[in-house]
C-alpha positions in Angstrom: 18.2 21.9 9.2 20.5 22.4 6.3 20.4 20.0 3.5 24.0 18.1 4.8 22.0 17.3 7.7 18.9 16.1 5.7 21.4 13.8 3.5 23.3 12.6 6.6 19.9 11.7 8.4 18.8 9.3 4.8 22.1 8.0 4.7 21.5 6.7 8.3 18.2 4.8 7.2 19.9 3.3 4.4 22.8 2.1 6.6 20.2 0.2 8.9 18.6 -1.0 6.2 21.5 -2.7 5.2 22.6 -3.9 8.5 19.0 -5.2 9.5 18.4 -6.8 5.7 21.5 -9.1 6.6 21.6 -9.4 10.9 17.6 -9.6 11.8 15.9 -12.7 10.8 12.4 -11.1 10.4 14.0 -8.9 7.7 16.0 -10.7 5.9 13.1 -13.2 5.1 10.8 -10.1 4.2 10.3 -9.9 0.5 8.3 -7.2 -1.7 4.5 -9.6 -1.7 5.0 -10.0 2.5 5.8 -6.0 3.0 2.9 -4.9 1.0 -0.3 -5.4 3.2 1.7 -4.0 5.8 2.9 -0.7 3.4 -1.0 -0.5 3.0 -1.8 -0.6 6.6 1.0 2.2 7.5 -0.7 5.0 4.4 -4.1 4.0 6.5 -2.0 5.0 9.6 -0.9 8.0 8.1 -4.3 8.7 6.3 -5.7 9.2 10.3 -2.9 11.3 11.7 -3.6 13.7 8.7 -7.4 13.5 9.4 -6.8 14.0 13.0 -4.2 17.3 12.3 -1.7 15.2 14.4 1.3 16.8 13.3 3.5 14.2 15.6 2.0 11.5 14.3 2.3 12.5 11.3 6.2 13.1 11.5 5.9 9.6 12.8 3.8 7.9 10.4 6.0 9.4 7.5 9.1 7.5 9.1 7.1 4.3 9.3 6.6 4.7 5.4 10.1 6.2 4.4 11.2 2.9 6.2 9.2 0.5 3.5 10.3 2.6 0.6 13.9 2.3 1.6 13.2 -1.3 2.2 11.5 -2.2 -1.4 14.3 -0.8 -2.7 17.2 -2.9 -0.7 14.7 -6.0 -2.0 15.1 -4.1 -5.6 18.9 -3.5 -5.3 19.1 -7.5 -4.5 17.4 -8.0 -7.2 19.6 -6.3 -9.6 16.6 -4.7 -11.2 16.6 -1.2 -9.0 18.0 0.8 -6.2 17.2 3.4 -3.8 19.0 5.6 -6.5 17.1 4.6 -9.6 13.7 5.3 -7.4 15.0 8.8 -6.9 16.3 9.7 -10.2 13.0 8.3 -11.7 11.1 10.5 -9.7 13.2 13.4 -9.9 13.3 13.2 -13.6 8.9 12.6 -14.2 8.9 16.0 -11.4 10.8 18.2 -14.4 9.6 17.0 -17.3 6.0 17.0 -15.9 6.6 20.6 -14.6 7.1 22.3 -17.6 5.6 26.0 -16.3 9.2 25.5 -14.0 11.7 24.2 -16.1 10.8 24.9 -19.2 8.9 27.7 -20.9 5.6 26.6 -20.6 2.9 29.1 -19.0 0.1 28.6 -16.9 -2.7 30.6 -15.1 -3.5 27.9 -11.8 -3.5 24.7 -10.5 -6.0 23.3 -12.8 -3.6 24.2 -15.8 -0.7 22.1 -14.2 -2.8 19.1 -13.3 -4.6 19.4 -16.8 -0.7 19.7 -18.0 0.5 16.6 -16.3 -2.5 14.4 -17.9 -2.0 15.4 -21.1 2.1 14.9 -21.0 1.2 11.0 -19.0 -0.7 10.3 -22.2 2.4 11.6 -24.4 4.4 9.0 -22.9 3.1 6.4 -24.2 0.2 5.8 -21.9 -3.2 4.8 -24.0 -5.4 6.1 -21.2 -6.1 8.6 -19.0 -7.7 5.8 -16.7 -4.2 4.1 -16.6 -3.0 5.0 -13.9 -6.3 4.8 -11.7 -4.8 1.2 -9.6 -7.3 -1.4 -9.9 -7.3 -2.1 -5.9 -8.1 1.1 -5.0 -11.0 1.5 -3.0 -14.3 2.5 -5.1 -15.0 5.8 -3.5 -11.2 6.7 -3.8 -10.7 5.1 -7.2 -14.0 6.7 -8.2 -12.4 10.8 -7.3 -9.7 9.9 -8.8 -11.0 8.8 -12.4 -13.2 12.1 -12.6 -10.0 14.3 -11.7 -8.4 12.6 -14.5 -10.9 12.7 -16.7 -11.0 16.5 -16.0 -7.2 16.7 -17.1 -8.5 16.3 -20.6 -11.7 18.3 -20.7 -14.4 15.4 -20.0 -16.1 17.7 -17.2 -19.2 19.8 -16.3 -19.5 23.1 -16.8 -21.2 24.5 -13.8 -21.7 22.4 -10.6 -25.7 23.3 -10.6 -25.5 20.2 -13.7 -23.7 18.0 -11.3 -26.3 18.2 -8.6 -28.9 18.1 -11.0 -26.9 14.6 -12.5 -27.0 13.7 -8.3 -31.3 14.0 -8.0 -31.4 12.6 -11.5 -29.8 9.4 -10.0 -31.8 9.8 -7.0 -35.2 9.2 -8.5 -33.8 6.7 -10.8 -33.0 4.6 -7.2 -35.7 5.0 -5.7 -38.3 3.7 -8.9 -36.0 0.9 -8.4 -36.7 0.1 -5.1 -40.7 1.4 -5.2 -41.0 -0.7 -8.6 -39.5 -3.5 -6.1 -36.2 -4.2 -9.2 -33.8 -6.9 -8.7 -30.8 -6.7 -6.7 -28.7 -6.0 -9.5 -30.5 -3.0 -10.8 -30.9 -1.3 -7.4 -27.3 -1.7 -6.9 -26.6 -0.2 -10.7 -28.5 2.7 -9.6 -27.0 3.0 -6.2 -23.5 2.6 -7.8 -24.5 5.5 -10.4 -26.3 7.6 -7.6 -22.6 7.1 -5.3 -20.3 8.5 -8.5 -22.4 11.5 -8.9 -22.4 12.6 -5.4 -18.4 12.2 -5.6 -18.5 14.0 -8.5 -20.4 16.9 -6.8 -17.9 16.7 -4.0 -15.3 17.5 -6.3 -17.1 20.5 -7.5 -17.8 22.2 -4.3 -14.0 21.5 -3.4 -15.3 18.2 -0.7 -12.7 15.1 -0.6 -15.4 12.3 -0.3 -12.9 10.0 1.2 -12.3 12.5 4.1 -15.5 13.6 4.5 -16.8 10.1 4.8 -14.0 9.1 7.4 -15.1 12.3 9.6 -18.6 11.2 9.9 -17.6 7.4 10.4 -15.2 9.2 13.4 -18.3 11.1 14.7 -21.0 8.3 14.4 -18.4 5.9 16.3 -17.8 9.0 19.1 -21.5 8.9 19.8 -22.5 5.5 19.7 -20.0 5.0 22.5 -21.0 7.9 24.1 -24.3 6.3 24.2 -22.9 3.1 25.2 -20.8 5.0 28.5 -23.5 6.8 29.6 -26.2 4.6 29.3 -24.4 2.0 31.3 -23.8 4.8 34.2 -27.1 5.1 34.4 -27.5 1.4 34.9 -29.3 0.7 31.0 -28.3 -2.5 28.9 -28.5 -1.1 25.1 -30.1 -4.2 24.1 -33.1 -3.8 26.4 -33.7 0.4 25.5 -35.9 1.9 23.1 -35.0 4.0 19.7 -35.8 6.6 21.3 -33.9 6.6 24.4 -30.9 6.2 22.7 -31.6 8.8 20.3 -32.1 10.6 23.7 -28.1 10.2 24.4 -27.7 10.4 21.0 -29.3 14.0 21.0 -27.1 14.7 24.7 -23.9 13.6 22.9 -24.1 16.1 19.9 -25.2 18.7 22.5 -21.6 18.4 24.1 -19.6 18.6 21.1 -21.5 21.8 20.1 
């Protein structure tokens, strides 16, 4: 598809925007507070298609979100504070000046050097933190990759990922003389907490996105607990009324099949 096409197929959206911002009645009372739990649901949406390679869903997913971005900034233009124009240019303009190594004459040897780069230039525009730009409603485990990869932009990192693991059993025993010396809640949870950041931290290292690889085992521990559930109940077995270890018995049958 040449780029005509590309412009002719986002005029399109912006023209239904328009038209359903002033015919529909559900979107004309939508306004930017009521659109964004369901802007978070849809990059949930998306987040699964990705995890499950579903490159339709995907294509799919990426219209649902276009769609709210198109339609915050109809709400913007109404506004007068912004339009779907500002939103591009502003993005457009942060992509050059925060990719210097391409349009300017700045070198670099990899990826690390361009993400160290674009740290360093956030804090040159006026930002007093690194941590800025880390949202505040991000989930933990998330919020928690993302502050050690920016942290990393300015040099606050390990050297060799052998002191990360040995931070991780560090932690480790620190929990668990919580919970032998029998510790309040508060400082078993500080030390899980602490033990939880490490082991992200170590996933970084060894090139592991916590996030994802927590989701796949979530995805796999759900696929066998209702493969327990099918089966057992074709053989005629309430789960409530088994055994440990006759469940572990499916259990054991179910990771057998996916092997």
């Amino acid at each position: 598809m040449n780029m005509e096409d590309k412009l002719k197929a986002f005029e399109r959206l912006l023209i239904i925007m328009d038209e359903l911002r002033a015919e529909c009645p559900w979107d004309r009372e939508q306004t930017l507070d009521s659109l964004r739990h369901l802007t978070i649901e849809e990059v949930y949406e998306l987040s699964d298609a990705i995890l499950e390679n579903d490159l339709e869903e995907i294509k799919k997913e990426l219209g649902d979100l276009m769609l709210h971005i198109v339609f915050y900034a109809k709400i913007g233009s109404e506004k007068k504070a912004f339009d779907i124009k500002d939103v591009l240019d502003h993005i457009s303009d942060k992509l050059v000046y925060r990719h210097p190594h391409i349009y300017s004459d700045v070198d670099v040897t990899g990826p690390d050097d361009v993400k160290n780069n674009w740290e360093k230039l956030k804090l040159k525009e006026g930002k007093k933190s690194v941590l800025e730009g880390v949202p505040q409603s991000m989930p933990p485990l998330v919020k928690a990759y993302r502050i050690q990869e920016k942290v990393k932009g300015v040099g606050f990192e390990w050297a060799y990922s052998q002191q990360v693991w040995d931070k991780v059993i560090e932690e480790l025993n620190e929990l668990k003389h919580e919970v032998d010396t029998h510790s309040k809640k508060e400082r078993m949870e500080d030390e899980f907490g602490d033990l939880l950041f490490a082991l992200v931290n170590y996933a970084r290292y060894i090139g592991v996105n916590p996030e994802d690889a927590l989701e796949r085992t979530n995805k796999k521990f759900i696929r066998r607990f209702q493969f327990i559930e099918s089966e057992s109940l074709k053989d005629g077995k309430n789960l409530s009324d088994m055994s440990l270890e006759e469940m572990d018995g499916y259990w054991k049958k179910a990771k057998t099949l996916e092997n």
